[in-house]
C-alpha positions as CSV (number, residue, x, y, z in Angstrom):
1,X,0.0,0.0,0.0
2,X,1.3,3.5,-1.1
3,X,2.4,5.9,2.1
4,X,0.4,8.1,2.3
5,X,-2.5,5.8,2.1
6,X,-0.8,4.1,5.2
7,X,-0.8,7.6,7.0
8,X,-4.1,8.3,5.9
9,X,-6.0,5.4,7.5
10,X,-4.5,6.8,10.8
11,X,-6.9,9.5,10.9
12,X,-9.8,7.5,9.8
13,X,-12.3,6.2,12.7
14,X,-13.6,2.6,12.3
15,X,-16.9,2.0,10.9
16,X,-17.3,5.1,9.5
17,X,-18.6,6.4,6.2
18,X,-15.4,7.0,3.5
19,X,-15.6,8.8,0.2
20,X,-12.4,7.9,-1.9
21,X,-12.2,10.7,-4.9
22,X,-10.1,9.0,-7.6
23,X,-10.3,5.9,-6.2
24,X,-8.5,4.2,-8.8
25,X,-8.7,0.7,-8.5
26,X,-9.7,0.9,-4.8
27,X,-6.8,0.2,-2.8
28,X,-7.2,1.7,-0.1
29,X,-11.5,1.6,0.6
30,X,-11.0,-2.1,0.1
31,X,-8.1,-1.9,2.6
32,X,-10.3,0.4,4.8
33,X,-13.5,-1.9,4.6
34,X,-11.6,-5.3,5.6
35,X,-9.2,-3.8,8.3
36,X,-11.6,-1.0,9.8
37,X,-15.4,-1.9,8.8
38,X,-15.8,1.4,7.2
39,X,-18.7,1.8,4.7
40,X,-17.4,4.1,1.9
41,X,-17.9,4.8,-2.0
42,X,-15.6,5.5,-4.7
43,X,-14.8,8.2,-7.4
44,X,-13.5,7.3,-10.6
45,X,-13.4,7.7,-14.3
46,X,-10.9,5.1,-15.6
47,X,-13.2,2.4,-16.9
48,X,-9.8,-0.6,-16.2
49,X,-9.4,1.0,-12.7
50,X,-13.0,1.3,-11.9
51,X,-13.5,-2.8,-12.7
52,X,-10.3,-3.8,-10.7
53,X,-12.1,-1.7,-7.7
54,X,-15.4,-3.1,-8.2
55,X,-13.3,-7.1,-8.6
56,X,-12.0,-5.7,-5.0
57,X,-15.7,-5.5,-3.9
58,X,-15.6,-1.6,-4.0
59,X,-18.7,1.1,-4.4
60,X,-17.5,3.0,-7.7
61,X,-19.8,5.5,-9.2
62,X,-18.3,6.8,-12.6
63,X,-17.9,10.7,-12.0
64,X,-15.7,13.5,-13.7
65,X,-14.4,15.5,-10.4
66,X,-14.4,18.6,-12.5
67,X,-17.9,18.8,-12.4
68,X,-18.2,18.7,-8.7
69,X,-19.9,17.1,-5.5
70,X,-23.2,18.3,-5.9
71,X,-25.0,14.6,-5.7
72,X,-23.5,14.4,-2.2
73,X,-25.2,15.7,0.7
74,X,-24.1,18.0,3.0
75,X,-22.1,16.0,5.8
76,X,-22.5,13.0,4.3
77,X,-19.1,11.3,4.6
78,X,-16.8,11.6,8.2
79,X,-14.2,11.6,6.0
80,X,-12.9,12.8,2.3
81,X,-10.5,11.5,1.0
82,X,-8.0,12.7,-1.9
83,X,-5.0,10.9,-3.1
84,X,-2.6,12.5,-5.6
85,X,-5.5,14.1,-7.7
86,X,-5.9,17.8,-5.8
87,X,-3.4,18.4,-8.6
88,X,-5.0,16.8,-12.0
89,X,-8.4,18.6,-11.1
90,X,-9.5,22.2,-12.9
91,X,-9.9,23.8,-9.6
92,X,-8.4,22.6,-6.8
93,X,-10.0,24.9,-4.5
94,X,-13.0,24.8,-5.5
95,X,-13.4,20.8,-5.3
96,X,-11.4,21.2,-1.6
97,X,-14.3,23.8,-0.6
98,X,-16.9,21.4,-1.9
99,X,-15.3,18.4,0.1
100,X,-15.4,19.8,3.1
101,X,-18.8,20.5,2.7
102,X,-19.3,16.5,1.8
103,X,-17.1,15.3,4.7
104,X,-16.5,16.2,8.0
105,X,-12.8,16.3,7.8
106,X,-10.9,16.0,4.6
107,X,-7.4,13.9,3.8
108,X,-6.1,15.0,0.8
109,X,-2.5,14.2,-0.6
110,X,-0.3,15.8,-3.5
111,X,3.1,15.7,-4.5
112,X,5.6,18.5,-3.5
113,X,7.0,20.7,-6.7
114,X,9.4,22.4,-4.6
115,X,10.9,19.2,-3.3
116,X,14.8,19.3,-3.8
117,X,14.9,16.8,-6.9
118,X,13.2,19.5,-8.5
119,X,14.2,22.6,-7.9
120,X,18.0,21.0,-8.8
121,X,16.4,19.1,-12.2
122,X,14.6,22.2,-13.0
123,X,18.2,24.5,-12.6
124,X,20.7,21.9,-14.2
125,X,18.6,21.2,-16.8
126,X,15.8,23.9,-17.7
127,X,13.4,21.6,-18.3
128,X,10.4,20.6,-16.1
129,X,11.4,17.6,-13.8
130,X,10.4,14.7,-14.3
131,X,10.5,11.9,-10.9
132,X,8.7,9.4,-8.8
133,X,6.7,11.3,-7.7
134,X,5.7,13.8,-11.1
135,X,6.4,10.7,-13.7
136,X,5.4,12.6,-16.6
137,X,6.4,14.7,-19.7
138,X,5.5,18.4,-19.7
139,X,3.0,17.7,-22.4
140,X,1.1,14.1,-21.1
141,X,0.9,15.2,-17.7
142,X,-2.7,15.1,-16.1
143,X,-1.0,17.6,-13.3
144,X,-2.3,20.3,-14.2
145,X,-2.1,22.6,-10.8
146,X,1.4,21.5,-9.3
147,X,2.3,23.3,-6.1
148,X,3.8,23.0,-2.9
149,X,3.3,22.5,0.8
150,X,3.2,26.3,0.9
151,X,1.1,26.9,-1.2
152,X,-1.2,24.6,-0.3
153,X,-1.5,25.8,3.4
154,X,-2.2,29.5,1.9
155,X,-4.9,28.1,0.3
156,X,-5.9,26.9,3.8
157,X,-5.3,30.3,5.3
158,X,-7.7,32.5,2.5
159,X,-10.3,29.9,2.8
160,X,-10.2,29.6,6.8
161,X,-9.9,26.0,6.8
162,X,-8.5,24.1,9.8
163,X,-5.5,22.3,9.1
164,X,-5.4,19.3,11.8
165,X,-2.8,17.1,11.1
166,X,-0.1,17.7,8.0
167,X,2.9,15.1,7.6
168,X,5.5,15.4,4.8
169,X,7.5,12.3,3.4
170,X,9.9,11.5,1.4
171,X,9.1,8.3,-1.2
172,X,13.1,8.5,-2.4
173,X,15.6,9.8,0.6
174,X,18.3,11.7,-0.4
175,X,20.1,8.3,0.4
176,X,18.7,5.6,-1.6
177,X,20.5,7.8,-4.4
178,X,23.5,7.0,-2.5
179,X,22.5,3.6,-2.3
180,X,21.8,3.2,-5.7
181,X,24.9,4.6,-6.7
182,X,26.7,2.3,-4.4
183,X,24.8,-1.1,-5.7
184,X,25.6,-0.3,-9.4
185,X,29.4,-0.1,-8.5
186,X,29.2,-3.5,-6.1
187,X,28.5,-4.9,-9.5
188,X,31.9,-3.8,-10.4
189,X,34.0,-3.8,-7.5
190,X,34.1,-6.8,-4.7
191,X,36.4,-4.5,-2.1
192,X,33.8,-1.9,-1.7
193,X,30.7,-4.0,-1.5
194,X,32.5,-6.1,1.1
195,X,32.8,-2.5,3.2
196,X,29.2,-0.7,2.2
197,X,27.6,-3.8,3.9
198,X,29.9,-4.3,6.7
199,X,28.1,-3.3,10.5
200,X,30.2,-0.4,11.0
201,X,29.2,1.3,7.5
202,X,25.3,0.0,8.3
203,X,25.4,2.2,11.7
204,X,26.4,5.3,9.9
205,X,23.6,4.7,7.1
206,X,21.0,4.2,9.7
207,X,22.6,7.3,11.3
208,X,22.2,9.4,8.3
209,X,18.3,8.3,7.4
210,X,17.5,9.4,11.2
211,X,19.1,12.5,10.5
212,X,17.3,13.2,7.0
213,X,14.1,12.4,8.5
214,X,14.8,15.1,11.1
215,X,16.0,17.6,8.6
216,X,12.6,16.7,6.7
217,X,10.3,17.7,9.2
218,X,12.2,20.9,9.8
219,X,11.9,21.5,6.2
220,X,9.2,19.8,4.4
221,X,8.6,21.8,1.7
222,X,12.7,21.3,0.9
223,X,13.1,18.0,1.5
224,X,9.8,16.0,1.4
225,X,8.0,15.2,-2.0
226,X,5.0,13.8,-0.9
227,X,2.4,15.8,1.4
228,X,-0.5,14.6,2.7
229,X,-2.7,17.1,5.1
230,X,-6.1,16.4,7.3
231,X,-8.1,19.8,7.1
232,X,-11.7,20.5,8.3
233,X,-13.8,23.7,8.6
């Protein structure tokens, strides 16, 4: 299951009543409904991801997001949830407003554009980035409103919404580059794989990730790439 889905379902209350916008192919309401009971329905538009959710034993009703939650009653849901698709939507805060009317508490995830990674592909290269996190081309991308962690917590401010809970991750630390980097020559050299995996060298790697994790939550909106936030009004 995808991190910030594991966060999310933190700050979800058994047997409650979930709405999952852009389900996809239901990951985490099927998670939801066989670990915590909840009762929940799912957005999508993907016809592929809307039959592996409804294989999963998921609610999916076939909805363009753009066009709003105006089916949904007020207060309907405990909780709203958005994974990764505040960004691929028209207007953002338009649908945010509307799902805090839906829910009583919102969980809504995005990726983080001014996450290191980007800000150096962006100056090295001129181009847009492209990452784990943002995996596509300038022109095919569905991401249509990228921002970042501040942004998205001025949009909180101008609309007085609550923000409750906010946690910002990294997918890809700055050292599983390292590591990668280190793997590729093992291939080619014997003596150094012998000393990256000896105890010594494994203490000051577990050092280092405790020490980036730290630097992360003293500066998300450097470091993390992934936000995921718990607003209500």
């Amino acid at each position: 299951m995808k991190i910030d889905h594991q966060l999310a379902e933190q700050w979800i209350a058994p047997n409650s009543r979930v709405l999952d916008l852009g389900c996809g192919n239901g990951e985490l309401l099927h998670h939801l409904q066989t670990e915590f009971n909840v009762f929940g329905y799912g957005i999508e538009m993907d016809e592929e991801q809307m039959n592996e959710a409804i294989a999963k034993g998921v609610n999916v009703i076939e909805q363009d997001l753009n066009e709003g939650l105006a089916n949904f009653a007020d207060n309907s849901f405990d909780t709203v949830v958005m994974a990764r698709t505040l960004q691929a939507v028209q207007a953002p805060d338009k649908l945010l407003l509307d799902m805090l009317r839906v829910g009583k508490q919102v969980i809504v995830t995005f990726p983080n554009f001014a996450n290191w990674q980007n800000r150096i592909y962006l100056g090295l290269k001129g181009k847009m980035p492209v990452s784990e996190s943002i995996p596509y081309e300038w022109y095919d991308t569905p991401n249509i409103h990228l921002s970042t962690l501040n942004d998205f917590e001025q949009l909180c401010h101008d609309n007085n919404i609550k923000i409750l809970n906010h946690v910002a991750v990294s997918e890809k630390s700055p050292l599983q580059y390292i590591e990668q980097r280190v793997e590729f020559i093992n291939k080619f050299n014997s003596k150094f794989n012998n000393s990256f995996n000896n105890k010594g060298f494994k203490k000051l790697y577990q050092k280092l990730d405790k020490g980036i994790d730290k630097l992360t939550k003293k500066s998300p909106n450097l470091l993390a790439d992934l936000a995921i936030y718990r607003v209500s009004r």
